[in-house]
Structure formats: C-alpha cells, structure tokens
C-alpha positions as CSV (number, residue, x, y, z in Angstrom):
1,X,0.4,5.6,-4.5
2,X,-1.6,6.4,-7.2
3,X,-5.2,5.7,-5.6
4,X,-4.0,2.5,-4.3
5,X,-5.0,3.6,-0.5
6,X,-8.1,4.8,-0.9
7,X,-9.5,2.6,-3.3
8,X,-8.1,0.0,-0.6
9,X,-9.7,1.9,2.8
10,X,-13.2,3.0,0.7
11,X,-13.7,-1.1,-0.9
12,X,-12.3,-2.1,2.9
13,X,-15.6,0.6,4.0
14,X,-18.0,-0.8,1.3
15,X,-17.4,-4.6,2.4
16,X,-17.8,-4.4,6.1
17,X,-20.6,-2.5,5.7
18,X,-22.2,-4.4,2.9
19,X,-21.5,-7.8,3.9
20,X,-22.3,-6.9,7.7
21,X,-25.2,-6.6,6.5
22,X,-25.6,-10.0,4.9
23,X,-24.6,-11.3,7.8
24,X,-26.8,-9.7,9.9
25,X,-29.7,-11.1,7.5
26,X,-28.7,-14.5,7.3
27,X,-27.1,-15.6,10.2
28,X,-29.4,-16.9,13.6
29,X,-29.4,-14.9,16.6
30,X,-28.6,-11.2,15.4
31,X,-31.6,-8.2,14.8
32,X,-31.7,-7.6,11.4
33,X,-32.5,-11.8,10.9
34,X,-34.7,-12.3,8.1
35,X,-34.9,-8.5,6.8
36,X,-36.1,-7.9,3.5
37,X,-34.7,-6.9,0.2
38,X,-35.1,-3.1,0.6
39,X,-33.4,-3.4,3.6
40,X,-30.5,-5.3,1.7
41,X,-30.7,-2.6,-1.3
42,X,-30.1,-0.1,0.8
43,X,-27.8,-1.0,3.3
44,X,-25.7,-1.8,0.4
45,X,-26.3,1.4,-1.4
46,X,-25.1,3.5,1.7
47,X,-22.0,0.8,2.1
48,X,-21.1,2.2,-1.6
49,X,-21.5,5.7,-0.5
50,X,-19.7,5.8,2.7
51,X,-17.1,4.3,0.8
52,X,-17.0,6.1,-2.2
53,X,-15.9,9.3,0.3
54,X,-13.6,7.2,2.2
55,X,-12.1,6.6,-0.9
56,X,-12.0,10.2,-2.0
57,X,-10.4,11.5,1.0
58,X,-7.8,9.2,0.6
59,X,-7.0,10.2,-3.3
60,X,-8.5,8.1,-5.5
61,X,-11.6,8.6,-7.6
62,X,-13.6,6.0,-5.8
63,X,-13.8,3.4,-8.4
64,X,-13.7,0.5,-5.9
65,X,-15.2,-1.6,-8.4
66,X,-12.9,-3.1,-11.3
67,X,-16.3,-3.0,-13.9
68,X,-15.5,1.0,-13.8
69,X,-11.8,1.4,-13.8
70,X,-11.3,-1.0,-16.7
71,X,-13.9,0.2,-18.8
72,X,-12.2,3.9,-18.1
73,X,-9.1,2.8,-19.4
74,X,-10.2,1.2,-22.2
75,X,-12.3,4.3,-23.2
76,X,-9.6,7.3,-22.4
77,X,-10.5,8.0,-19.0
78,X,-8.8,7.0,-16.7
79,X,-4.6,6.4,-17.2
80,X,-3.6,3.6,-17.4
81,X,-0.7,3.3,-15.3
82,X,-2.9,3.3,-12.1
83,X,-5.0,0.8,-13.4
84,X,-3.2,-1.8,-11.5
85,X,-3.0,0.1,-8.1
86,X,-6.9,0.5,-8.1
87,X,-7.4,-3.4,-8.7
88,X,-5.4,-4.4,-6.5
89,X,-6.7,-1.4,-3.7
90,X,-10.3,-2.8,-4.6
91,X,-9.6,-6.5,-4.2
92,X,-7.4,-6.5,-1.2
93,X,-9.6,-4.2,0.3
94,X,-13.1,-6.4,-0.1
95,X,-10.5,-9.3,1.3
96,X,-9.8,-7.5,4.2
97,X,-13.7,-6.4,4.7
98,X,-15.0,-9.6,4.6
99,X,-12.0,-11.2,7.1
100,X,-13.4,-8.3,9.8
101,X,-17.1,-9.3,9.3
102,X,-15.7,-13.6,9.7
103,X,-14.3,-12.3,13.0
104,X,-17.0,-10.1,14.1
105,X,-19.5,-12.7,13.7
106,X,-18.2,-15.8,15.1
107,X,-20.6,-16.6,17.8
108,X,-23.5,-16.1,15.0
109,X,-21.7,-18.5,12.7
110,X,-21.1,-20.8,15.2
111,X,-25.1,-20.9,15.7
112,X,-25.5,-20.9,12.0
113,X,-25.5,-24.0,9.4
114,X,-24.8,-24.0,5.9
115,X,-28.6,-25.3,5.6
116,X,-29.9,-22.4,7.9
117,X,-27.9,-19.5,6.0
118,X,-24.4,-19.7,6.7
119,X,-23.7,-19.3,3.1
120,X,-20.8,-17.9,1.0
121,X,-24.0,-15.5,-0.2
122,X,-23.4,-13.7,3.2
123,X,-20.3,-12.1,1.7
124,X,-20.7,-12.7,-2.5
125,X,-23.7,-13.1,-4.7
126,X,-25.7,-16.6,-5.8
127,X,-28.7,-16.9,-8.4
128,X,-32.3,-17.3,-7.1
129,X,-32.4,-19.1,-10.1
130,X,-28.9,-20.8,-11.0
131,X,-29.2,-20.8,-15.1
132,X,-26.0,-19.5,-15.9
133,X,-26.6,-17.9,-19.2
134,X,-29.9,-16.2,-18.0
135,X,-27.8,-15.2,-14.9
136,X,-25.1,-13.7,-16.7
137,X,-27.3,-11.5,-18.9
138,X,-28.7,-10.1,-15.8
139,X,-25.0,-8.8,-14.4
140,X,-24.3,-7.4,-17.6
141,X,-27.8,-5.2,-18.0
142,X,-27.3,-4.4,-14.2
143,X,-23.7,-3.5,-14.5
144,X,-24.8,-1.6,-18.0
145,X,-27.4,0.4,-16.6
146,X,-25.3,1.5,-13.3
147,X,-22.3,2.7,-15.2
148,X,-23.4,4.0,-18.1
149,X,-25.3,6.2,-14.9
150,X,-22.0,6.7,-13.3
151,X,-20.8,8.4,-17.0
152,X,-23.1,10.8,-16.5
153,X,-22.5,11.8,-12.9
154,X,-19.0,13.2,-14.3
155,X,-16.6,13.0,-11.2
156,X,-19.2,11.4,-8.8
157,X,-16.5,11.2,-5.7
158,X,-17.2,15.1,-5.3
159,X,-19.7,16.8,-3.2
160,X,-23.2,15.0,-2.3
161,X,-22.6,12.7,-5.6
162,X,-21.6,9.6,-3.4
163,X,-25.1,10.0,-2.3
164,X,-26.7,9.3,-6.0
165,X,-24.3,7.0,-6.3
166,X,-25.7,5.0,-3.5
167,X,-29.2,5.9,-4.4
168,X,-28.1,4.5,-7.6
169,X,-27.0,1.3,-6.2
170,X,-30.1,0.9,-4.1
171,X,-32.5,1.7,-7.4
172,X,-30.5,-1.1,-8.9
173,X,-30.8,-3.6,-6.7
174,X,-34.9,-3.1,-6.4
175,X,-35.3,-3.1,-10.1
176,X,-32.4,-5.5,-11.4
177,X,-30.8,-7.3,-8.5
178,X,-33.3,-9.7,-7.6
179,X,-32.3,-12.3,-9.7
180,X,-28.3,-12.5,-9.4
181,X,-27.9,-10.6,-6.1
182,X,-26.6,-7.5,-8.5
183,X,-22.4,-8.2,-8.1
184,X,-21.9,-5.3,-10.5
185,X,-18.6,-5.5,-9.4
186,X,-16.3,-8.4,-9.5
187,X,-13.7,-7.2,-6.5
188,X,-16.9,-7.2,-3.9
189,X,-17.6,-10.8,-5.1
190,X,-14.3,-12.7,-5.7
191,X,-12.4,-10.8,-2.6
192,X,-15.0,-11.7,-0.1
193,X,-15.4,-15.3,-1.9
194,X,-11.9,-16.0,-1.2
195,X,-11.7,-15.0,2.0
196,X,-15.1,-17.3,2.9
197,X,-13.1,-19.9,1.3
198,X,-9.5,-19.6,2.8
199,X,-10.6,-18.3,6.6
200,X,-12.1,-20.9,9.4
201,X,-15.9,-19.6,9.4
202,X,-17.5,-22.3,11.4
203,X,-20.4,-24.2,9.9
204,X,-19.3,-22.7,6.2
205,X,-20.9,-24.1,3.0
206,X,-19.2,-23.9,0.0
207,X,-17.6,-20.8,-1.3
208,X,-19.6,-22.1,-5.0
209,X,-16.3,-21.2,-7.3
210,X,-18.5,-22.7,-9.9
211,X,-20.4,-19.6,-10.3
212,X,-17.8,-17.1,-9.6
213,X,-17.3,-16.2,-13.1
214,X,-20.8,-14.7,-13.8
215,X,-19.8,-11.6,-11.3
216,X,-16.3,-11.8,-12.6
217,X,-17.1,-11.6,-16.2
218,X,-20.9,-9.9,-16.3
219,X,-19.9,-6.5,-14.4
220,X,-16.8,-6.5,-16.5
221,X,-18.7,-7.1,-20.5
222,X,-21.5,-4.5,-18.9
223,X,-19.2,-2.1,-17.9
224,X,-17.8,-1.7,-21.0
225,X,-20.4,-1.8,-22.9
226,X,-22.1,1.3,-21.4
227,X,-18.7,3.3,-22.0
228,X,-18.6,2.3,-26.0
229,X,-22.1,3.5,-25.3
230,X,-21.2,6.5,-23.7
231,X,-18.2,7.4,-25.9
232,X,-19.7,6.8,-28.9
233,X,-23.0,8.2,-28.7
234,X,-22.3,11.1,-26.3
C-alpha cells in the first residue's frame, strides 16, 4: 500500500509513546507527575525511534512526519505517488495514538483540571511564551536543523540509525524545543489536536486551534528549507 501501513503502525508507536508520556507528566495521580524536560526529550526521542523501526518493518521509510516526506518530494526523493499514502499513514496514525492514551488515562483525567494540567499540551505542543511570530521562527530553525540532519543520515530506517534519529530528536528538544514544545512535525500535532478536541476527555481545556498553524506550517517551511539546502549545496 505504498508505506501507507507502516507509516500508519510506526506514527500510531510514536504517539502512544510520546504523548503517554505527556500524560504521565501532566496529569495528577500517575509516577512520572511533574518530571523534567530531559525526561520529556527523551522519552519523545525513543517514541521516534521505536517507531521509526515499526515503520520499517512494515515497508515504509519511516517518514512519519509530513515536514520530511513533502520536502522529499519536492526535492527528487521521494516519489510522488506515495506521497499521499504517507500523510495520511502519519495523520491517521497520531489520531489513533492519542485516542489510546484518552482511554488509557481516564481515571487520571478525571482527577485532572484544565487549570491543573489537563491540557491539549498533553498530546500537541503550546508556546511558553505565546508570540506567534517569535514562535513560528523557532519551529522552522528546529524543524531546519533536524532534517537537514536526517539528509545526512541517508536511509536512516536501516540498522541502529533509528537510534540517532532519536538521539537526534532528544538533542533537539534540549537545545531548541524549549520554547515551542519542538512540533517539528505537523501530523504528531494536528492528529492528536483533533482527537483532544473531538473525543470526551473529562475535565478537557481547549484544544487552542488558534495556534495550530505554527506546527502546521513551521515544520513544513523548515523542512524544506534544509532540503534546498541540502540539494543545492551538497
């Protein structure tokens, strides 16, 4: 099905495990309440790698992110006609993630108000700072810097590569993602932002749609950039 499956199963791998953890963080009456930000960087890092060879044994290249598929195809690199299979494999998989976590942790919810971190940042990213322009800068140098890494991986689903991918991801994070959350990858935002706004968590604040077009757009303009980059200069 072109990739379609495994970039579905390896986003699907990459969202429980990821927002798990944001759950586990913010929500009352779990262990890992309150952890820290290298505990966030790399749980999320290991969520990318776990799913980037999911993905691979299904048949796909592990994109799960569409900041790297579209950039490929603009650039040569990746065909086109399986473009659309590995968007919609990436956003119907973060869906599905985030709808497992929603029914994993519905006691913790329950416990949980929107004041007291039963936020839509549980399963998508929010500003420490909300200054839109400022925030959208950062997702593109974020997004910039991790796929212009990616480029020079080569085929970074093979071998112990998802495991530099995920140190990538955590690197990233620590150094770039402290002011956005670091999206870098607008499937894991807007899949998991719908299904906080369309499924009955208790207690839920608002899934913040007003935002939702900095990790849309700022993966996306950063992604490509670092291919031009790549392709031109390489």
């Amino acid at each position: 099905m072109d990739g379609f499956l495994g970039e579905l199963f390896g986003t699907f791998v990459l969202i429980v495990l990821g927002a798990g953890t944001g759950a586990g963080v913010n929500l009352k009456q779990t262990y890992g309440h309150g952890s820290d930000w290298t505990f966030i960087s790399l749980a999320w890092g290991m969520a990318v790698t776990m799913g980037v060879y999911v993905a691979a044994s299904f048949g796909s290249l592990g994109h799960l992110n569409p900041a790297v598929t579209i950039p490929y195809a603009l650039f040569g690199l990746f065909p086109w006609h399986q473009v659309l299979p590995y968007l919609f494999g990436q956003f119907c998989g973060a869906f599905l993630g985030a709808a497992v976590i929603i029914g994993m942790f519905g006691p913790q919810f329950k416990q949980t108000k929107a004041d007291e971190g039963n936020t839509v940042g549980i399963f998508a990213t929010r500003p420490a700072i909300k200054a839109p322009l400022a925030n959208f800068f950062s997702e593109v140098v974020a997004t910039f810097v991790f796929v212009f890494a990616l480029l020079n991986l080569g085929d970074f689903s093979q071998g112990l590569k998802p495991l530099v991918v995920g140190l990538l991801i955590m690197v990233v994070g620590m150094g770039l993602g402290t002011t956005t959350g670091f999206a870098l990858n607008p499937a894991r935002d807007w899949g998991p932002r719908l299904a906080y706004t369309l499924l009955p968590v208790p207690n839920k604040g608002s899934a913040e749609w007003n935002y939702a077009w900095v990790p849309m757009f700022g993966p996306l303009v950063g992604g490509i950039a670092a291919t031009l980059v790549q392709t031109v200069c390489h």
